[in-house]
N, C-alpha and C positions, 0 to 999 in steps of 0.2 A: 504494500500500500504506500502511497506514495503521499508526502507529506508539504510538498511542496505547492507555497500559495496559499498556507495555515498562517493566520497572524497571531500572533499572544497571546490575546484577547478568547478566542475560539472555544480552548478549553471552558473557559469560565461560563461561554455562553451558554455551551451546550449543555453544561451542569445545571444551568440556573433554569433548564426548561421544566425541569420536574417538579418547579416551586409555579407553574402557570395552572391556573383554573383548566380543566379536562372536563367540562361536565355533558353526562351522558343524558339527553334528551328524548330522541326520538329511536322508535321501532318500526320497522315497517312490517304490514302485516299483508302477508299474499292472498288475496280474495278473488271468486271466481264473476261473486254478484255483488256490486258496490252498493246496488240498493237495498240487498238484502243485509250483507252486513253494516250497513249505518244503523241500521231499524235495528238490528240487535244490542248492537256497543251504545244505541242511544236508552237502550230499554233496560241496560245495566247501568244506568243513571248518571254517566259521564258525561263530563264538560264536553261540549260540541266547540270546537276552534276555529277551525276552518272546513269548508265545503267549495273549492273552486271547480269550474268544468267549465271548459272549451266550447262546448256542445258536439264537438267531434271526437278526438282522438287521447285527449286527457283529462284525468280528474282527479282530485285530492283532497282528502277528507281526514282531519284530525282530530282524537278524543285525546281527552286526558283524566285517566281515574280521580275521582275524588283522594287530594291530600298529596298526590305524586307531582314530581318535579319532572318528571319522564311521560311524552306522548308515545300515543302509536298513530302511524297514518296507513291508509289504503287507499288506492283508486286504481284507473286506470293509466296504462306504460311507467309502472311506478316498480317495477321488480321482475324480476325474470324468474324469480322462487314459484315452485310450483303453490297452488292453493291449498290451504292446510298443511304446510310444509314448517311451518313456525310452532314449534315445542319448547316446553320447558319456559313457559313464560313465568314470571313469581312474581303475586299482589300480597304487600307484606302487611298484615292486618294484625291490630292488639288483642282482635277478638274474636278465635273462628267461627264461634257457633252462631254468633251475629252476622258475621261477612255470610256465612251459608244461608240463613234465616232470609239477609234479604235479597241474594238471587232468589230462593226459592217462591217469595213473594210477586217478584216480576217474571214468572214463571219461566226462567232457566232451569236446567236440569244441572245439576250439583251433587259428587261424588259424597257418597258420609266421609266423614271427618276421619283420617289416617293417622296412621304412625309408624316409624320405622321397628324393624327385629332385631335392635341391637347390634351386634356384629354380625348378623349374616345378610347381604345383598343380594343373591342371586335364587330368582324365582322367576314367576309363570307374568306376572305383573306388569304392569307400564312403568319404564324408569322414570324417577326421581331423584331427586336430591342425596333422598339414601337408598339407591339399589332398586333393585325389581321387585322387594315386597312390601304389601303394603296393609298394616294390621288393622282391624276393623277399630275405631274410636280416637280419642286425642291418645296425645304421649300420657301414661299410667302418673306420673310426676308433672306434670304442666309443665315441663320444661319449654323454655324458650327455643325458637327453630326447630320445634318435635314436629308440631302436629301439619297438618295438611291436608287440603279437600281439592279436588279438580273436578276442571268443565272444559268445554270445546266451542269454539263460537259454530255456527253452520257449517261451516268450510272443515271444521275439524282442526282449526289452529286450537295448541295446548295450553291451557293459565291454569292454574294454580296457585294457592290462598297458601302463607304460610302465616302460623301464627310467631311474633317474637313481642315479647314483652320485656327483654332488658337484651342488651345487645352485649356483647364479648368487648373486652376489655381494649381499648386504641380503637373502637370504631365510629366513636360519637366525640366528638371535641367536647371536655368536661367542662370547660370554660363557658360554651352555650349550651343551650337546653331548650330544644322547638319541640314541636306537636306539629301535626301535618294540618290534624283537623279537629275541631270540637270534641268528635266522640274517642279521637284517641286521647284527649287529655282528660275526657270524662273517664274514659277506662282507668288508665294511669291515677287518679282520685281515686275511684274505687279500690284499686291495689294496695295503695297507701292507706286506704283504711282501715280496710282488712288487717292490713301490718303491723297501725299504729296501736289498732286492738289487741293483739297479742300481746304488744310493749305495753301498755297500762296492764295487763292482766300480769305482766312481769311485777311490775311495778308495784303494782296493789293499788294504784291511786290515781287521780282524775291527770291526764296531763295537759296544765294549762298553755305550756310553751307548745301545743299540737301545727300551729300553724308552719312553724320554723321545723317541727319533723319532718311535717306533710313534705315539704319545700327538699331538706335534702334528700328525703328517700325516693321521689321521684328526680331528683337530677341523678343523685348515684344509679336508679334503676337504669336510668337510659342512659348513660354513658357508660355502665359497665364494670361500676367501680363496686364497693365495697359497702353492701347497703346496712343503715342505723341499726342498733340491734333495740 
């Protein structure tokens, strides 16, 4: 490799790229009927973005899940992927049996609520996250990243609901502390209460300082840290 025509500076540039904003926005999702998939992605109660067409040869239509920083788009001349060809999609939800609840309402068909087997992956199943099986109900512990339910839009593109409620350790900036949306910080309140129950039954006594628990057992929950006892 030839070095020649590199000035000083170079190294430092190319270092300095991994400190630039990378943020992952959009999906595209391969559809065979653009009208039939708007009617679906619109009936799963997502933001409508944009909707342009030509009237001839192209068209572009973008949702955006409730709370997600990430679109998907489909239309027409917009992918060469065949239709249904998009697997392994993940909507990361605080609450599964709610996220299931309300496709089921908008009558989507929605898998019962999964879990992995542990150490073993290989089965009869649809891969996931973990492996090819897939145990009927949430994770036995509520663990965080256990449980999972899937659906397919029309086309047979794949999504899938994981549930996380505190995230692993470096994945949330401890410094800030967001919520996507109302019912995940509702959720996240409920958690903390639950919590803070058990610490007064510690305790044996009323705790007036609760507001300041509430406060850090939901920033330790979502950044990963070290939650009050």
């Amino acid at each position: 490799m030839s070095t020649k025509g590199l000035s000083k500076d170079d190294g430092t540039k190319s270092a300095s790229v991994a400190d630039l904003d990378m943020k992952f926005e959009v999906v595209v999702i391969p559809v065979s009927d653009v009208g039939r998939a708007k009617e679906f992605y619109s009936r799963l109660g997502w933001r409508l973005d944009a909707d342009y067409d030509n009237n001839n040869d192209f068209r572009v239509i973008q949702f955006t899940p409730p709370g997600s920083a990430c679109s998907i788009i489909f239309g027409k001349n917009l992918t060469a992927a065949a239709p249904g060809s998009a697997q392994g999609l993940y909507l990361i939800v605080a609450d599964i049996e709610a996220a299931r609840e309300n496709l089921l309402r908008r009558d989507v068909k929605v898998s019962e609520v999964f879990h992995g087997a542990g150490d073993a992956y290989t089965g009869p199943d649809e891969p996931y996250l973990f492996g090819r099986i897939r145990v009927k109900g949430p994770d036995p512990a509520h663990g965080s990243y256990r449980s999972f339910a899937s659906f397919r839009d029309p086309d047979g593109n794949g999504w899938l609901f994981q549930e996380i409620t505190t995230r692993l350790p470096g994945r949330i900036d401890g410094t800030t502390t967001t919520f996507a949306s109302a019912s995940d910080l509702a959720s996240a309140f409920r958690r903390a209460e639950a919590a803070h129950g058990e610490h007064e039954k510690r305790a044996g006594q009323r705790d007036e300082n609760w507001p300041d628990w509430y406060a850090a057992y939901m920033v330790a929950e979502a950044s990963g840290a070290e939650l009050p006892k």
